[in-house]
C-alpha positions as CSV (number, residue, x, y, z in Angstrom):
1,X,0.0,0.0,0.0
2,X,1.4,3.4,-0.9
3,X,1.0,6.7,1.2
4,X,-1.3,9.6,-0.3
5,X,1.7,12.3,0.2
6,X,-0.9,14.7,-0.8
7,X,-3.3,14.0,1.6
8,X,-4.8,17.1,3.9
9,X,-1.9,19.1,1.9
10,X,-2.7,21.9,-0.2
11,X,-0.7,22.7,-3.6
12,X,2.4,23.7,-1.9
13,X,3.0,20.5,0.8
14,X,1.0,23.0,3.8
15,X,-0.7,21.3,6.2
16,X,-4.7,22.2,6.0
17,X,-5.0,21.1,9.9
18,X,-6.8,24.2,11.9
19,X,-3.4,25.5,14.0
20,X,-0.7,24.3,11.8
21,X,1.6,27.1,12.3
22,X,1.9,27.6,8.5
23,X,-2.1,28.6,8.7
24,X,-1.6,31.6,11.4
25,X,-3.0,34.4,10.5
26,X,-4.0,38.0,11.9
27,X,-7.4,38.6,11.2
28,X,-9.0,41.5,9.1
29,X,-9.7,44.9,11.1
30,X,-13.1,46.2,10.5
31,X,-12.0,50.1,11.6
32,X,-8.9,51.4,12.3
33,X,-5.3,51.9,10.7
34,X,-2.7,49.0,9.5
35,X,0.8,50.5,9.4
36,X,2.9,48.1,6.7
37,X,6.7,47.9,5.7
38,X,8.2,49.3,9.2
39,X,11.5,49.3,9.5
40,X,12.1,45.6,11.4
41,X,12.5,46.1,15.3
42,X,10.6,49.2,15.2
43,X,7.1,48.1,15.5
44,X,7.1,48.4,19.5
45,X,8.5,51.9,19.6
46,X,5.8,52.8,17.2
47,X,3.2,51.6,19.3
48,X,4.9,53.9,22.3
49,X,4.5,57.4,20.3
50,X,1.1,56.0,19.2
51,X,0.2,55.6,23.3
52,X,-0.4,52.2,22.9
53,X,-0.1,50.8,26.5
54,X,-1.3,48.5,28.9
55,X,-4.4,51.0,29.3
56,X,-4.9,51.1,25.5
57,X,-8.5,48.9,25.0
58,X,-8.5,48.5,20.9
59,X,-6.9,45.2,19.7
60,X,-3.6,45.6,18.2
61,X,-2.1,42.7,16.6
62,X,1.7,43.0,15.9
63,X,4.1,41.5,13.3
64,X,8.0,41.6,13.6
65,X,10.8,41.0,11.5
66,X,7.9,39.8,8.6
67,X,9.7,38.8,5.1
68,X,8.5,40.6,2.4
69,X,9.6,41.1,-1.2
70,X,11.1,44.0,0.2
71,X,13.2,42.9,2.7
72,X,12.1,42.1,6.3
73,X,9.2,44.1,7.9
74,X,7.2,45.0,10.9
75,X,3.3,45.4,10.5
76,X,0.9,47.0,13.0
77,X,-3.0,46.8,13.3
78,X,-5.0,48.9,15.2
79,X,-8.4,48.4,15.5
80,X,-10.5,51.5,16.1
81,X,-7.7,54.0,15.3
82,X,-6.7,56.4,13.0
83,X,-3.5,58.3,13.1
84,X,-2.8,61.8,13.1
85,X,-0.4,63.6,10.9
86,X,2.0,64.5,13.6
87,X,2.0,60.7,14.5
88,X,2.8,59.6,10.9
89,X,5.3,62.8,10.6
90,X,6.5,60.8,13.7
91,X,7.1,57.4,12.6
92,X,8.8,58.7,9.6
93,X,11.6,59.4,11.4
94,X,11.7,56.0,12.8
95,X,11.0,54.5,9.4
96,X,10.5,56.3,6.7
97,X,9.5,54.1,4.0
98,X,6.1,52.9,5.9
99,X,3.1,52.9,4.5
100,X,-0.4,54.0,6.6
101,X,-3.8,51.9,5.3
102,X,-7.0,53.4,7.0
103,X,-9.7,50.7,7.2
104,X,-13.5,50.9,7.1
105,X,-15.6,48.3,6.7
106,X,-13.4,46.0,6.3
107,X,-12.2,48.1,3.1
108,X,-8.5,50.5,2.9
109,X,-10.2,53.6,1.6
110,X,-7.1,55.2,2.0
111,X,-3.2,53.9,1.1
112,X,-0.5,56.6,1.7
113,X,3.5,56.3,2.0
114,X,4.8,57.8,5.0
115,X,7.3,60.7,3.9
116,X,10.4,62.3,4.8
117,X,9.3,65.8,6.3
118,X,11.4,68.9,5.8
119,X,11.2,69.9,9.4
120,X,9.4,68.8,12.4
121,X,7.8,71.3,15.5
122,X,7.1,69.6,18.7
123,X,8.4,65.8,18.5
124,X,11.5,65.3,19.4
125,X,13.5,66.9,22.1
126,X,16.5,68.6,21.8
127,X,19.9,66.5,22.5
128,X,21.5,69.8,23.4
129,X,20.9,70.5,27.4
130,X,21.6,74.0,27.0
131,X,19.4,74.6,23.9
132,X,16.8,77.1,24.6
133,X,13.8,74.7,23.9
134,X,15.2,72.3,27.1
135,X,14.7,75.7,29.2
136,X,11.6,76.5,30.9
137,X,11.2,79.0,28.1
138,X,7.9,78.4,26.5
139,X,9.3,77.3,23.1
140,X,8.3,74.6,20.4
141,X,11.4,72.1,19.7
142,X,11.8,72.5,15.2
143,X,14.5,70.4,13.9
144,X,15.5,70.3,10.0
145,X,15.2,67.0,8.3
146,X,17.5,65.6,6.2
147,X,19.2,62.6,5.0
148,X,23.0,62.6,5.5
149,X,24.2,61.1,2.2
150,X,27.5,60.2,3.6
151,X,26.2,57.9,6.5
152,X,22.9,56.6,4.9
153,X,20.9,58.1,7.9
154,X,18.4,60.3,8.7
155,X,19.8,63.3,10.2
156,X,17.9,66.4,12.6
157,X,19.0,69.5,13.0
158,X,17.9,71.9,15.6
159,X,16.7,75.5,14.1
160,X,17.9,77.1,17.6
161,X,21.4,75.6,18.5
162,X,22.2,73.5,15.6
163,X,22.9,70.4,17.3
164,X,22.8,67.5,14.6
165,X,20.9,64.3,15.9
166,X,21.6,60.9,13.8
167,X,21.1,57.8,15.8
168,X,18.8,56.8,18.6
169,X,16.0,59.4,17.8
170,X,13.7,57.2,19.6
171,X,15.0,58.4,22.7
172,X,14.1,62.0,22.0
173,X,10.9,61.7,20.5
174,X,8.6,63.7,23.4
């Protein structure tokens, strides 16, 4: 007696078993936002400067270090959520080649690229301790952006002490 190798297989050799772990998936949102191709490792510092936290209610399914036939990718869902433009001008500095998908009805009614701002007010702290904006002067941060063509990198620049920030912008974001 021979074996049916194709038995309870579908076309590629996957398992059709409920909870093979080739048949995960995360369901469709009815409401909210799905942000795609985030830079990998950065999905859970987007969901801090979104406020996602252990008091946050909404379902938010996550996705890390994805392949993609762009490279490796972080996704985010939110259900119930959509994002303001100083959030997205936000996450573009943490990875600026995401895309934001608003859903309703189960339907994107709206597909945009994040993009590269030209300057930013009131995200990001200054690195510089003795920049006027870190005084208890009542100033707005507004950094430059740019992309430093030498080290590949996105690069801020502060409009009131010119201190250049490259690396770890995470940290600053307020």
């Amino acid at each position: 007696m021979t074996e049916d190798k194709t038995c309870g297989q579908d076309n590629y050799g996957r398992s059709k078993k409920l909870g093979d772990k080739n048949d995960l998936r995360i369901k469709a949102i009815e409401n909210g936002t799905v942000i795609d191709h985030i830079k990998p490792g950065q999905a859970l510092n987007v969901l801090q400067i979104l406020g996602v936290n252990d008091n946050f209610t909404n379902t938010v399914s996550i996705v890390m270090n994805a392949g993609g036939e762009r490279g490796d990718k972080d996704v985010i869902k939110i259900e119930g959520r959509e994002l303001t433009e100083k959030e997205v001008e936000t996450i573009s500095l943490l990875s600026p080649k995401a895309t934001v998908n608003i859903i309703r009805d189960f339907d994107v009614v709206a597909k945009r690229k994040v993009s590269q701002p030209e300057s930013i007010c009131g995200v990001v702290r200054c690195v510089n301790p003795n920049c006027i904006t870190n005084s208890n002067e009542p100033i707005e941060t507004r950094f430059t952006v740019s992309e430093n063509e030498k080290m590949k990198v996105l690069e801020i620049r502060c409009i009131f002490c010119e201190s250049v920030m490259t690396k770890e912008l995470f940290k600053y974001i307020l």
